[in-house]
Every structure is written in C-alpha cells, then in structure tokens.
Residue frames relative to the residue before (quaternion, step in Angstrom):
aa qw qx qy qz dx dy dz
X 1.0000 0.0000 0.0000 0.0000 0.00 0.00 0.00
X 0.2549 0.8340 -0.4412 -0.2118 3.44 -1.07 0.12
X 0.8998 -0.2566 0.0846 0.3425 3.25 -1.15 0.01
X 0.1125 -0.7898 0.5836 0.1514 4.15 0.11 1.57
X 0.8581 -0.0302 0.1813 0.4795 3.93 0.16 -1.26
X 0.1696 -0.5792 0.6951 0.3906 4.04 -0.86 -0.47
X 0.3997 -0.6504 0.6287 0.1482 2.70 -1.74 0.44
X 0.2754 -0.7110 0.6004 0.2413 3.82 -0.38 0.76
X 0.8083 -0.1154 0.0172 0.5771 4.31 -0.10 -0.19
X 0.8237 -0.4489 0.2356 0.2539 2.52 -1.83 0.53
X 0.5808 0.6160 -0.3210 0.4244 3.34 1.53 -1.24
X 0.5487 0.5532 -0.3906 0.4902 3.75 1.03 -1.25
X 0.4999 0.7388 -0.3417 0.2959 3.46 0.65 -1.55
X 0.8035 0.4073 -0.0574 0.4303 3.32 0.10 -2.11
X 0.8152 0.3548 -0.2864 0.3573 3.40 0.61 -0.72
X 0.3326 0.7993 -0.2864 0.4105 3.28 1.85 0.44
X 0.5922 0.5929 -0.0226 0.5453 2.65 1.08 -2.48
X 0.7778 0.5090 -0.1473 0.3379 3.49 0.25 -1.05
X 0.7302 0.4076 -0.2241 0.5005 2.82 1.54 -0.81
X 0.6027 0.6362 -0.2480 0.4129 3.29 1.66 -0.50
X 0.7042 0.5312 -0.2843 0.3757 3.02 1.51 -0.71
X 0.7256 0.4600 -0.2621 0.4396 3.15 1.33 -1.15
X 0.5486 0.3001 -0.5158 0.5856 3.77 1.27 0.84
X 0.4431 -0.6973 0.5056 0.2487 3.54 0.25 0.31
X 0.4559 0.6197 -0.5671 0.2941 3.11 0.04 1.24
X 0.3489 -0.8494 0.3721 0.1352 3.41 -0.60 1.10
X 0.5325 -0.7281 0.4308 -0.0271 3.01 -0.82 1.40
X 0.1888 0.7264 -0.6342 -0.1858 3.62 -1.57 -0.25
X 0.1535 -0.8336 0.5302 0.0218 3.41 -0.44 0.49
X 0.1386 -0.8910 0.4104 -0.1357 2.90 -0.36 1.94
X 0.5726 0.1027 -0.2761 0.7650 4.09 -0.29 1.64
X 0.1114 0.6647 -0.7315 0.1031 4.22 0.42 0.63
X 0.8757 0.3474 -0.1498 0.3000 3.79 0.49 -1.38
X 0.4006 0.7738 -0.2464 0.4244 2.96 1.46 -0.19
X 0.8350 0.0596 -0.3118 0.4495 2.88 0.42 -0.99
X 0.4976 0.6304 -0.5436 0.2440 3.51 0.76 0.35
X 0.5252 0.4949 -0.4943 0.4847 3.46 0.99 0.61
X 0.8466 0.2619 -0.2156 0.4101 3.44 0.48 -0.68
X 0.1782 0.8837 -0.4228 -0.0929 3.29 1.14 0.38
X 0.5539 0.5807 -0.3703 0.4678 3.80 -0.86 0.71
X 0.7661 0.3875 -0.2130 0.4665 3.08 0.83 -1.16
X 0.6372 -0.6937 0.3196 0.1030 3.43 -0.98 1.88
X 0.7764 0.2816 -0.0787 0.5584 3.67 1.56 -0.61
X 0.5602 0.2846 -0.4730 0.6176 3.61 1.43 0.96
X 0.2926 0.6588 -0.6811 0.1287 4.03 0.52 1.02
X 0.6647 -0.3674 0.4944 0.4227 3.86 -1.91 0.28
X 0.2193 -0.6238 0.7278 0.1820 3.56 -1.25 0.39
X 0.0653 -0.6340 0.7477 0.1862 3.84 -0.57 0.46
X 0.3473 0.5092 -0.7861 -0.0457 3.37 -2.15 0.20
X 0.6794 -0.4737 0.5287 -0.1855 1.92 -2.91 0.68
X 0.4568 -0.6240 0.5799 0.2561 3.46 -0.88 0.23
X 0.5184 -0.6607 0.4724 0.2676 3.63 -0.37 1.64
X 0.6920 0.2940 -0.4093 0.5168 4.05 0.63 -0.41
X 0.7940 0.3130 -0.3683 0.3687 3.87 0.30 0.19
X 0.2023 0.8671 -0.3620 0.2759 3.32 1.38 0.68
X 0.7783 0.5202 -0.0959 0.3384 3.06 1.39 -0.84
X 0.5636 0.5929 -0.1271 0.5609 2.55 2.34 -1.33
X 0.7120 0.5437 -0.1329 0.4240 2.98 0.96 -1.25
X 0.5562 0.4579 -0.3423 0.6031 3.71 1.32 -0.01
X 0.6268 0.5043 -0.3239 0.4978 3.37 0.28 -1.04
X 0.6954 0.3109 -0.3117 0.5680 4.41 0.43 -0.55
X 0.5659 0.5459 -0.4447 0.4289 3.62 0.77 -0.12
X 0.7458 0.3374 -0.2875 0.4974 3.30 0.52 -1.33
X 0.6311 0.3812 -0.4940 0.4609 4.08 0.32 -0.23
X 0.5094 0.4480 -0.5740 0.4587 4.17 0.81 0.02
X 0.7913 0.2437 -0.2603 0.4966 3.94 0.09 -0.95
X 0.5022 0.4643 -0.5433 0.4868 3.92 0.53 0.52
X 0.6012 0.4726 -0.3871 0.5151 4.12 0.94 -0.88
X 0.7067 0.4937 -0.3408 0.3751 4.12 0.36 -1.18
X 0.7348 0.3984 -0.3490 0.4237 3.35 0.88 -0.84
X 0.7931 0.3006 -0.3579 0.3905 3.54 0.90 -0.28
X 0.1486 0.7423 -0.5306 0.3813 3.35 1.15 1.04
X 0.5525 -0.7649 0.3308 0.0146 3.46 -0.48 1.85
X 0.1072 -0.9120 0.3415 0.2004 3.75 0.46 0.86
C-alpha cells in the first residue's frame, strides 16, 4: 500500500473514509486514533493509504472532494 493523503482531524478523516468506501477502494489508515487525542497537533495526523492499482482513482475523487469544499458558497 502506499501513502494517498494525511488527514488533519477526525472530521477530514470521515469524509475520506467515506469517500473511499463508497468507491470501494480499500484503505488503511495509519495513527487513525492517535490523532484523535491530540488533535491540532501537526505530527500525530492519520496517514491514509491505498493499493498502488487504485492510486490513481483514488486521487482523482480526492481532489474533486477538496475542489467541491473550496467552492462551497459562503
């Protein structure tokens, strides 16, 4: 597996997960609990990874999740 994104909280976390699941692509997610104790802190973030054949797919739904948040009307 290697290495899709970090997750800064837990909230980022979930909507990852969420997205990974509902394309089925399988995941591990490494310090998941960690940092939910220390949240904030810049060097206990989630590692998500991936399966090297869904690396590609699996970026490509990431970036349209944080292309959709940023253009989320204020």
């Amino acid at each position: 597996m290697i290495h899709l994104t970090n997750a800064q909280d837990v909230g980022e976390l979930a909507m990852i997960k969420s997205l990974l699941d509902g394309n089925r692509i399988a995941y591990v997610v490494h310090g998941e609990h960690v940092s939910s104790l220390y949240p904030g802190m810049p060097f206990f973030v989630s590692r998500v990874m991936v399966d090297a054949a869904d690396q590609v797919r699996a970026e490509v739904l990431l970036s349209r999740l944080r292309l959709s948040i940023r253009e989320t009307p204020t």
